[in-house]
C-alpha positions in Angstrom: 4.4 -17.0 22.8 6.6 -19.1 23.4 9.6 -18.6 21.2 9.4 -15.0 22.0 9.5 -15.8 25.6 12.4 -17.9 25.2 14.4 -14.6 23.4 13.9 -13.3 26.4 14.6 -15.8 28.5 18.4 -16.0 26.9 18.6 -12.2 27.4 17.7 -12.9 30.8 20.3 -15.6 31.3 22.8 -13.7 29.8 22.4 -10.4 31.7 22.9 -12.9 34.9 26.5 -14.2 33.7 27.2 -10.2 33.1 26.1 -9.6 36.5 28.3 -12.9 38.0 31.4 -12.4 36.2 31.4 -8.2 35.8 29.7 -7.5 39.0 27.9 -4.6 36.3 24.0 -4.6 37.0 23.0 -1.6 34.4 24.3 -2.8 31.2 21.0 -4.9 29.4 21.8 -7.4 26.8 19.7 -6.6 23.4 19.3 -9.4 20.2 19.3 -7.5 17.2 18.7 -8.8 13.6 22.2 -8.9 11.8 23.1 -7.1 8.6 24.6 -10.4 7.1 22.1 -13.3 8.2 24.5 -16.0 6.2 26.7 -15.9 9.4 23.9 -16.0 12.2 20.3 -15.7 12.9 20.6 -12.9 15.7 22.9 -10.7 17.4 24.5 -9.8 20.7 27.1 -6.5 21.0 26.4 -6.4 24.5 30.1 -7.3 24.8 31.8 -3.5 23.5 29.7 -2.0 26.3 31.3 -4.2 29.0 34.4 -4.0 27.5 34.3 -0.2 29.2 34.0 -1.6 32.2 36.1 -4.7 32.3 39.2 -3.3 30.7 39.2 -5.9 28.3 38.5 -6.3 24.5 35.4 -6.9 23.4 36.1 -10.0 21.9 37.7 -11.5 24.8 34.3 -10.8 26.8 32.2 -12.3 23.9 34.8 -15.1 24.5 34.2 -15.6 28.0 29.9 -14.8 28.1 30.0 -18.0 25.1 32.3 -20.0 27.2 30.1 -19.3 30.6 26.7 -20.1 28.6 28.2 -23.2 26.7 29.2 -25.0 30.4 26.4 -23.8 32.4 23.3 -25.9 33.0 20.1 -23.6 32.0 16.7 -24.4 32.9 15.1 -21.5 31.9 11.9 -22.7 30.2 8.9 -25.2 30.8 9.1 -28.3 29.7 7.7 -28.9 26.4 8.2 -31.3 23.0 11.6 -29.6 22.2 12.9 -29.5 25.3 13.0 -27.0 28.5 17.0 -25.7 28.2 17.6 -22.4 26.2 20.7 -23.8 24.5 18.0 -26.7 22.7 17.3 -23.3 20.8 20.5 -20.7 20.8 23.5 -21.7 19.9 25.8 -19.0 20.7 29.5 -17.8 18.9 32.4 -15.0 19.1 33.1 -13.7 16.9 35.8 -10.6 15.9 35.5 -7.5 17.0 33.0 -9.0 19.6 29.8 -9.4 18.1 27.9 -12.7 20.2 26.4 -14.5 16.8 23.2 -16.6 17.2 22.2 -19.5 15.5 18.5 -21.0 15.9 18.2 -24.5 16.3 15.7 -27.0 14.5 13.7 -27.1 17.7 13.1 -23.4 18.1 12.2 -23.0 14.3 9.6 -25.8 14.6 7.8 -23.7 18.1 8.2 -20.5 16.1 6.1 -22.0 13.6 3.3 -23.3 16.3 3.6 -19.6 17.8 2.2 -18.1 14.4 -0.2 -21.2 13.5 -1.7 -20.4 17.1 -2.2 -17.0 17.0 -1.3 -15.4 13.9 -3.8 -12.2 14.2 -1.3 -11.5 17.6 2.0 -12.5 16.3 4.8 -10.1 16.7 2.7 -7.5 18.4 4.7 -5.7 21.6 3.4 -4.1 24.4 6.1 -0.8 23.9 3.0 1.4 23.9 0.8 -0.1 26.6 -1.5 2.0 28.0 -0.6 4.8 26.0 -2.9 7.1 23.9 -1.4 8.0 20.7 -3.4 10.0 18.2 -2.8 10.1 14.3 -3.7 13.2 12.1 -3.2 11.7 8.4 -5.0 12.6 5.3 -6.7 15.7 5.9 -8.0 16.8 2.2 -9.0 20.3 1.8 -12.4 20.4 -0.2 -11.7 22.8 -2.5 -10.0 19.6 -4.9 -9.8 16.1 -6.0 -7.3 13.7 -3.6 -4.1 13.3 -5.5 -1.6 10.8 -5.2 0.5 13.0 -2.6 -3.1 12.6 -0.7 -2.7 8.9 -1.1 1.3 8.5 0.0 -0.5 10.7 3.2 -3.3 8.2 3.7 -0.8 4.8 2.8 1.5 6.1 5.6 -0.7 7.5 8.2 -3.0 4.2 8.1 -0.3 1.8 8.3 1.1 3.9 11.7 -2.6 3.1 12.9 -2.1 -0.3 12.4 1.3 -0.2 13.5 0.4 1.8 17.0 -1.9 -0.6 17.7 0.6 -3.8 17.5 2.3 -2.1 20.1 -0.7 -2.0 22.6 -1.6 1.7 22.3 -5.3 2.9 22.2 -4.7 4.8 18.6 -7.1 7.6 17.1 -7.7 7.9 13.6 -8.2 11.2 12.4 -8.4 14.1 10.1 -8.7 18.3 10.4 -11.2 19.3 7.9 -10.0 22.7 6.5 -13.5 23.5 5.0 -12.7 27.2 5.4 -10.4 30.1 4.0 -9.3 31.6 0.4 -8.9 28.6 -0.9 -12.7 27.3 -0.7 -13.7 30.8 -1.3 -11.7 30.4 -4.7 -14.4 27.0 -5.3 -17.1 28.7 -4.2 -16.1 31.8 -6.8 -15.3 29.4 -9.5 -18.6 27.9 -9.4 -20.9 31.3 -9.2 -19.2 32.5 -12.5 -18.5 29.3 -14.6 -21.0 26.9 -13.6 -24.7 28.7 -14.8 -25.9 26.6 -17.6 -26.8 29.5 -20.0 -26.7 33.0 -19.8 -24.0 35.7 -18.9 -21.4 35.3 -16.0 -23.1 35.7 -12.6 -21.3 37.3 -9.9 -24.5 38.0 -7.6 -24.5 35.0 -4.8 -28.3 36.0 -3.9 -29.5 35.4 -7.4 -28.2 32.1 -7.1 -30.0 31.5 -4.1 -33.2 32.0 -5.9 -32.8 30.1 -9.2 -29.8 27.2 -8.1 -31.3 25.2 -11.1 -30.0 27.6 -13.1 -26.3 25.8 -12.3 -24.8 23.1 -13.4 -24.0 19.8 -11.2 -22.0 17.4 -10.9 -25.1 14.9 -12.1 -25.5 17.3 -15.0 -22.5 17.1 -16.2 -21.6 13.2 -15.4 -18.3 14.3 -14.0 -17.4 13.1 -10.5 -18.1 15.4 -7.8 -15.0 16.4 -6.1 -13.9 16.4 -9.5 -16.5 19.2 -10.5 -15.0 21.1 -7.3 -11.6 20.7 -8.8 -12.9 22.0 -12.0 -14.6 25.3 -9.9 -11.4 25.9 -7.7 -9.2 26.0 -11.0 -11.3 28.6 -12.6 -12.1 30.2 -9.4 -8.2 30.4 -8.6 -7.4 31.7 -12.2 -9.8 34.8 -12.1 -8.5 35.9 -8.7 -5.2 35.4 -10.1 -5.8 37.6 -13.4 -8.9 39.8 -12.2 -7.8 42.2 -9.0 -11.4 42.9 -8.6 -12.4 39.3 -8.5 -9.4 38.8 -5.9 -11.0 41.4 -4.0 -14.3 39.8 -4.2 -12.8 36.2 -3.6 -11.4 37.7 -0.4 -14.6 39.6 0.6 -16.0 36.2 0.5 -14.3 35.2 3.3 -14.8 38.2 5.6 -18.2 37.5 5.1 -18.2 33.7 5.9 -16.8 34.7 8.9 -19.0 37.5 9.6 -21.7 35.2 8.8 -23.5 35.9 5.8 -26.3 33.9 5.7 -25.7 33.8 1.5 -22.4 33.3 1.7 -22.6 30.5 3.9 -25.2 28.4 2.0 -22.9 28.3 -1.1 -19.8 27.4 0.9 -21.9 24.7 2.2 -23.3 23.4 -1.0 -19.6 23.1 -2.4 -18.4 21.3 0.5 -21.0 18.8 1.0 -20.6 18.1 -3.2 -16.5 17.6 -2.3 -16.9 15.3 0.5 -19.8 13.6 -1.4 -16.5 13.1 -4.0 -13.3 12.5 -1.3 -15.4 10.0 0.4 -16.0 7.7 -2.3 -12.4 7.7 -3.2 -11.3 6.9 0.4 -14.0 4.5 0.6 -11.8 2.9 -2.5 -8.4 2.7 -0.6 -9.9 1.9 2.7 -9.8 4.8 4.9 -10.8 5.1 8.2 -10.9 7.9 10.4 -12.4 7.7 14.4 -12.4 11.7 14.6 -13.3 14.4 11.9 -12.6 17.8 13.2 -14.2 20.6 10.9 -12.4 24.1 10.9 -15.1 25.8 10.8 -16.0 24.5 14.4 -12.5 25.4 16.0 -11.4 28.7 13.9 -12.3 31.3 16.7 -10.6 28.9 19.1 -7.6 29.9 17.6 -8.1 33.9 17.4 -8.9 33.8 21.3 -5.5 31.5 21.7 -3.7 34.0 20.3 -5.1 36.7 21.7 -4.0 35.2 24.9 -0.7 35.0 23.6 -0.7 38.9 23.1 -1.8 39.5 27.1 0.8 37.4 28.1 3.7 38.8 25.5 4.1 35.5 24.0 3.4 36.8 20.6 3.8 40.6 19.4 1.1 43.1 17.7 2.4 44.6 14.5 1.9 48.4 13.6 -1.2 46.9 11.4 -2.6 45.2 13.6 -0.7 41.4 12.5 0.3 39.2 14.9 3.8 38.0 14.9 5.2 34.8 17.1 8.4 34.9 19.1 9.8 31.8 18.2 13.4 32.9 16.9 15.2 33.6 20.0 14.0 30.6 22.2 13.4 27.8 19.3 15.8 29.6 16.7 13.1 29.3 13.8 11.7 31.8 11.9 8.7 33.8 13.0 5.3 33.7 11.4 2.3 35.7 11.2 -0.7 33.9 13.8 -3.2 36.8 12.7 -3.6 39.0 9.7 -3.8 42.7 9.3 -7.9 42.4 8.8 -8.3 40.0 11.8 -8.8 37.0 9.3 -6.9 33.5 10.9 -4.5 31.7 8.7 -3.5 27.6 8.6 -1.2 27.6 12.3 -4.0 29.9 14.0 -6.5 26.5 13.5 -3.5 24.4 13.9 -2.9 25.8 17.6 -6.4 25.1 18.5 -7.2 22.0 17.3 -3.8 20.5 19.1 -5.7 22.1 22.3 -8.6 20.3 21.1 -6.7 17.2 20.5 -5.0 17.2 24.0 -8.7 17.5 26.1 -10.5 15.4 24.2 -8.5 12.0 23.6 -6.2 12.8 27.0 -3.3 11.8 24.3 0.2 11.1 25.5 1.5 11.7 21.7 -0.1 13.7 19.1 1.1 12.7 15.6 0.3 14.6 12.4 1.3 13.2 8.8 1.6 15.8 6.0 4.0 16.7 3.3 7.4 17.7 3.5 6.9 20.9 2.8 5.1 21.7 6.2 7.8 20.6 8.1 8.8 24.5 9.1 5.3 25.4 9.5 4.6 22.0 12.4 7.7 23.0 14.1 5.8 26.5 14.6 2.8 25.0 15.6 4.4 22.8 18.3 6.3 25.7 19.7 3.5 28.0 19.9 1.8 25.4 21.5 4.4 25.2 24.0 5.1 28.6 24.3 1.2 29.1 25.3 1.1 25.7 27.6 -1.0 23.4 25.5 2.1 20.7 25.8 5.9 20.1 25.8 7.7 20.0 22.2 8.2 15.8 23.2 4.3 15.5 23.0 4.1 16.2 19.4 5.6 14.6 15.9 5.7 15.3 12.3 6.0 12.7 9.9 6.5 13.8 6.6 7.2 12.3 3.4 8.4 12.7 -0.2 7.2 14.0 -3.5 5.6 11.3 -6.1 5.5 11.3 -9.6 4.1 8.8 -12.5 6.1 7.5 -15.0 4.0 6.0 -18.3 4.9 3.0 -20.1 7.0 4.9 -22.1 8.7 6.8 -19.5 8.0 9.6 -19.7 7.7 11.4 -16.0 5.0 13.5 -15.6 5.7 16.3 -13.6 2.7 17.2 -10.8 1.5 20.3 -9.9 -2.3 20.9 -8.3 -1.7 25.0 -9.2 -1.9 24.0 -12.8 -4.3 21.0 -12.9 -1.1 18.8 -13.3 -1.7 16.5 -11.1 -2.7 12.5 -10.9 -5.7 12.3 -9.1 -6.0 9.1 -7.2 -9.5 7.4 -8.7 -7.5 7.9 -12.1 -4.3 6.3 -11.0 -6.6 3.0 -9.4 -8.4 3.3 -12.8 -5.1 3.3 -14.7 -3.5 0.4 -12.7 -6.6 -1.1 -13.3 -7.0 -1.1 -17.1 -3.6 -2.3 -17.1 -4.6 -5.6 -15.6 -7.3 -6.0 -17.5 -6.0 -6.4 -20.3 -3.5 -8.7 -19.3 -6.6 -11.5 -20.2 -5.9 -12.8 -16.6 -9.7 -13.5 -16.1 -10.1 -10.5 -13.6 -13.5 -9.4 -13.5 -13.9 -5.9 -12.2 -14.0 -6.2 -8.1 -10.9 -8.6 -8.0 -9.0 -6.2 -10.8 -9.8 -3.0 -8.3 -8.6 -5.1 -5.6 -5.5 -5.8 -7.0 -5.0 -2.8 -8.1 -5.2 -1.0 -5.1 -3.2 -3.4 -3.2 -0.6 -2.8 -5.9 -0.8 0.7 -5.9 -0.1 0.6 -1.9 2.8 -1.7 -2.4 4.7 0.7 -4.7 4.2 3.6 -2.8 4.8 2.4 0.5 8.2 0.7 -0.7 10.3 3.6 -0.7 11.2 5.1 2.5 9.3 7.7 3.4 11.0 10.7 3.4 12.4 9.4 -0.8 10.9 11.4 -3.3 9.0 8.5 -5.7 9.0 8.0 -9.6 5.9 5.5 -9.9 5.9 3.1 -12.9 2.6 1.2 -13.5 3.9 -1.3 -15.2 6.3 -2.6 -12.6 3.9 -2.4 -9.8 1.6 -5.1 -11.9 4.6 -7.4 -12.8 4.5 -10.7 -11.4 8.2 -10.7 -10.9 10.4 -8.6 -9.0 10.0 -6.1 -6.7 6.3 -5.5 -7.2 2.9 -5.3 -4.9 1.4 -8.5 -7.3 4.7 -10.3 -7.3 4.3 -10.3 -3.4 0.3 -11.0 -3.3 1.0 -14.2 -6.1 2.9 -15.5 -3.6 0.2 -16.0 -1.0 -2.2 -16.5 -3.2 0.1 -19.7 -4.5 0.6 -20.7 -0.8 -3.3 -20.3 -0.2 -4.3 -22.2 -3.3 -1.4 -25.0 -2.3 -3.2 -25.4 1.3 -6.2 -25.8 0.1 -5.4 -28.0 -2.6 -4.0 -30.7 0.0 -6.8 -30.0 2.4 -9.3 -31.1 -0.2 -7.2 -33.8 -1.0 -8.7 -36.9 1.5 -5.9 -39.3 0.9 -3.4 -36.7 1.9 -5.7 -35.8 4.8 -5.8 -39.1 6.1 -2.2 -39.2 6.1 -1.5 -36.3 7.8 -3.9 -37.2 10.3 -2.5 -40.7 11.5 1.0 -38.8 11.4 0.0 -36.1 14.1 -2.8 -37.7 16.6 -2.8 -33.9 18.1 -3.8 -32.0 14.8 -6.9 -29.6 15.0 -8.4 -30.5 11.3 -7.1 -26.5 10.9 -3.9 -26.3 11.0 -1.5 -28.4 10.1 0.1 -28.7 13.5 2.8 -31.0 14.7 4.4 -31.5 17.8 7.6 -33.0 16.4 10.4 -31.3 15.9 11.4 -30.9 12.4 14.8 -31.1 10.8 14.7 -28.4 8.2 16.8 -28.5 4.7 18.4 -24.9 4.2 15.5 -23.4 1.9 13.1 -24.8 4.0 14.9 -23.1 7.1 15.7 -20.2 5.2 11.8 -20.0 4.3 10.8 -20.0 8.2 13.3 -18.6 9.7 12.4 -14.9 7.6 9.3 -15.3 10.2 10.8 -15.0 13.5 12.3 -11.1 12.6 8.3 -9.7 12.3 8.2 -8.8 15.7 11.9 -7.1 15.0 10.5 -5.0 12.1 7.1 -3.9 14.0 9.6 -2.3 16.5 11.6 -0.7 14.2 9.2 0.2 11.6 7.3 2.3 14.9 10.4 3.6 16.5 11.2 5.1 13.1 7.7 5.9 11.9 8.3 3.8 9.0 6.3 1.0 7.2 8.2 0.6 4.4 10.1 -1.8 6.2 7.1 -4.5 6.5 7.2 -4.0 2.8 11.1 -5.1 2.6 10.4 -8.0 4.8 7.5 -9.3 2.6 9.8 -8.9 -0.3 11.9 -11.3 1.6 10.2 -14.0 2.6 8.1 -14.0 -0.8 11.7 -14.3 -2.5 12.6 -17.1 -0.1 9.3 -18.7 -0.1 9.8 -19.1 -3.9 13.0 -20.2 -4.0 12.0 -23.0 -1.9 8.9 -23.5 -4.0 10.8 -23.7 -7.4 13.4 -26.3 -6.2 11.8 -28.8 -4.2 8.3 -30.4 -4.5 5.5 -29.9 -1.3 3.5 -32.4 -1.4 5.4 -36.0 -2.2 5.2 -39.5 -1.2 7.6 -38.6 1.9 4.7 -37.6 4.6 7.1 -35.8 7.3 8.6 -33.9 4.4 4.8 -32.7 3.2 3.8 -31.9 6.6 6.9 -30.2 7.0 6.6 -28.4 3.8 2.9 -27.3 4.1 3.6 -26.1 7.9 6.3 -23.6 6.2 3.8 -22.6 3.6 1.1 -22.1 6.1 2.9 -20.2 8.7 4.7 -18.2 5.7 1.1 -17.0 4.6 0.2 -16.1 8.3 2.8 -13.8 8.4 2.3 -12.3 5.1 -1.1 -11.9 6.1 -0.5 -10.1 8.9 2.1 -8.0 7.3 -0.5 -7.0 4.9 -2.6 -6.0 7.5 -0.1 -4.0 9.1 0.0 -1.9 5.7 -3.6 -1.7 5.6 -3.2 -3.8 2.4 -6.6 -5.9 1.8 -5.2 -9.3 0.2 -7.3 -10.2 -3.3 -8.6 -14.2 -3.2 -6.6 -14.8 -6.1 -3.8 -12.8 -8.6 
């Protein structure tokens, strides 16, 4: 593209006059976005590291690189309408302590719109991760309970890294580790045999309910959703165990003989399952989830015993006097140890986690493995990853953990309500999209039930990808639907307004006409130019937000975090606005239109693909 090619080529150009005056050849120049974009429109502080060089102070090299550039002759580019020399496009500044400020010209703003109107699916993608494999573990429910909105801050984050990844050329796989196994499903598969008969005393006896399953309730029966009728089973399940030590006993005994198995056992644990994925999937179905891999614990569990048990032969990890096995992690990684093995030979969490990384690394041939989970697992990843060094699976540098922060809902009231999936405390996330939803319908918008759900969701998204995200977050639903401030339907107005502005003066055939005999090189889909445009200050201020996309994409992957995109949007929509409240588009004056509606256009582009970046699906209308 080519203003991005031009960014270069002044980084280029500049890196020569270091090399001229300095003699230094290792020292690259960088543009960064500034903090205070009132006094320029990018940033060089290439001059404090050649200050260490050249004995001199910084300002007195940003001096001398402005000087060198402004008397120069540069040729950098190919011609074109605005002009082949880079300084058509930068205009460059010391200033104290020695900061090189940059100011975009006319010329360059008016490219920088063609670069997006050309290929706006493309713009400010990098190709930092080319040829790179990069695989994403995100949202991995267990099916023992209803996804709550901690579920959905994991999903929100680990889809918009997808997205992210992907700008930045690598090959990115989408996936999930199915813990379908363990205490906790044995708890669901408990609750159920004892709570769920339809009449009749409680029944502990799994083989009786293999002859008469009509006997039982179901989800259908009972009109209740169906990981929400798991939810129901783990609770009840969880509470016996809990306040029975013989149904503890037989809760555990369940899963000795699930993994011994128990050809009983087994067809209940699959019943419940295949009822809460039924459930889960229609909920991510709501939010648009994808996954490219599902891995299924069940299928990699005794991977994970005979890992371990090769860490014993080879005195990686230690036997305890009963038979547990402990890691040696203290000494070398200085964090605490943790039991790989119980007493009873049963696996835990990490003793899957171990072998589906190995599983991970042989079948994608991944260069990074990536997993997304709460905050609180941070100790327990770090394990995994050195265990997995420790036994040769890969090096510490292969592997990240992204975690993020704690959500809770505050009512219209506000009154916080505190979260807690021991308890049945918790938000689940089809009653949060429902919530958010009846909010806007009765806002007598003319929403009819697809476009409210749309909106909803992409509101919903907004708001909880807006906080960074490690920042615990107190949700309010009435200011994600406000149509002011910082709010997911504030942001999506906005594009609807531009799109229902473009296509107002498309339609219109006077207006056509005239933009038409104005540019003899327009496409009839874009409303292209190949003049170079002399931009009032909103108007600049409205395109100019656009050229620091490709800035944020970078950042937002080197630091694993999308809420940046979300900041930027809030930008431009704010700037878009202000231009749109002050000044009429469409007027008599034709090269003001046109100039207008290219801003407006290109503005939406980028939105668009911002949106996409989050994984946000933009609503026709709000």
């Amino acid at each position: 593209m080519k203003t991005q090619e031009a960014q270069k080529a002044l980084v280029v150009y500049i890196q020569k006059i270091i090399l001229d005056m300095y003699s230094i050849e290792d020292i690259f120049p960088e543009l960064t976005v500034p903090s205070d974009k009132t006094k320029a429109d990018l940033v060089m502080n290439i001059a404090f590291q050649i200050s260490k060089h050249a004995g001199k102070a910084p300002i007195a090299i940003a001096q001398e690189l402005v000087e060198k550039y402004n008397s120069d002759t540069v040729n950098l580019l190919d011609n074109d309408a605005s002009g082949s020399d880079i300084k058509n496009l930068f205009i460059l500044e010391a200033v104290m302590p020695g900061f090189i400020n940059i100011r975009v010209t006319d010329a360059f703003l008016t490219d920088l719109s063609h670069d997006v109107l050309q290929n706006p699916e493309a713009y400010g993608n990098n190709e930092s991760l080319k040829n790179k494999v990069v695989a994403i573990e995100h949202t991995s429910p267990n099916p023992n309970k209803a996804m709550h909105v901690g579920h959905l801050r994991n999903n929100l984050i680990g889809m918009s890294l997808v997205q992210l990844y992907k700008a930045a050329g690598a090959k990115v796989i989408s996936e999930m580790v199915d813990n379908n196994r363990g205490i906790a499903i044995a708890k669901a598969m408990w609750g159920y045999l004892i709570s769920q008969k339809k009449e009749g005393a409680r029944i502990e006896d799994i083989s009786y309910w293999i002859e008469h399953k009509d006997e039982w309730n179901t989800p259908e029966s009972l009109e209740i959703k169906s990981d929400f009728f798991v939810d129901k089973c783990y609770a009840i399940g969880s509470d016996d165990a809990k306040n029975n030590p013989e149904a503890e006993e037989k809760v555990r005994q369940l899963v000795v003989d699930w993994e011994n198995n128990d050809d009983h056992v087994r067809a209940l644990w699959k019943y419940i399952i295949d009822i809460a994925h039924s459930g889960m999937e229609a909920t991510l179905d709501r939010i648009g989830n994808h996954w490219d891999m599902q891995w299924h614990e069940h299928e990699h569990y005794l991977e994970g015993k005979e890992l371990v048990e090769q860490g014993v032969q080879k005195r990686i990890f230690t036997t305890l006097e009963d038979g547990a096995v402990l890691t040696q992690l203290k000494e070398t990684y200085n964090i605490p140890e943790t039991i790989l093995l119980k007493s009873d030979g049963t696996s835990l969490y990490i003793t899957q986690d171990i072998a589906l990384t190995k599983l991970k690394k042989e079948k994608h041939n991944a260069d990074h493995l990536i997993t997304v989970t709460g905050s609180e697992q941070t100790m327990a990843m770090k394990q995994v990853y050195a265990c997995c060094e420790q036994l040769g699976i890969g090096s510490l540098d292969e592997f990240t953990h992204i975690s993020y922060g704690l959500v809770t809902l505050q009512d219209a009231e506000g009154v916080v309500k505190k979260m807690s999936s021991r308890d049945g405390g918790v938000i689940h996330i089809d009653t949060l999209i429902d919530m958010v939803k009846q909010s806007l319908l009765v806002l007598d918008r003319e929403y009819d039930d697809q476009l409210a759900e749309k909106i909803a969701v992409g509101a919903i998204k907004y708001s909880l990808l807006r906080a960074a995200r490690t920042t615990n977050i107190l949700l309010n639903i009435e200011e994600s639907i406000a149509l002011s401030g910082d709010s997911g339907v504030y942001v999506m107005y906005t594009h609807s307004r531009i799109q229902s502005l473009l296509a107002k003066a498309k339609g219109d055939a006077s207006l056509s006409r005239k933009l038409k005999d104005s540019d003899s090189n327009n496409d009839n889909s874009k409303m292209n130019s190949i003049n170079t445009f002399v931009y009032d200050s909103l108007e600049r201020k409205a395109v100019l937000n656009n050229l620091y996309l490709p800035y944020i994409i970078f950042a937002a992957i080197k630091d694993n975090s999308p809420n940046l995109l979300v900041d930027f949007l809030l930008t431009i929509a704010h700037d878009y606005n202000a231009m749109y409240a002050e000044e009429k588009i469409i007027s008599e004056d034709i090269t003001q239109t046109m100039r207008k509606l290219l801003a407006s256009e290109v503005v939406a582009d980028v939105m668009q693909k911002a949106f996409v970046l989050l994984n946000i699906e933009l609503p026709e209308r709000v």
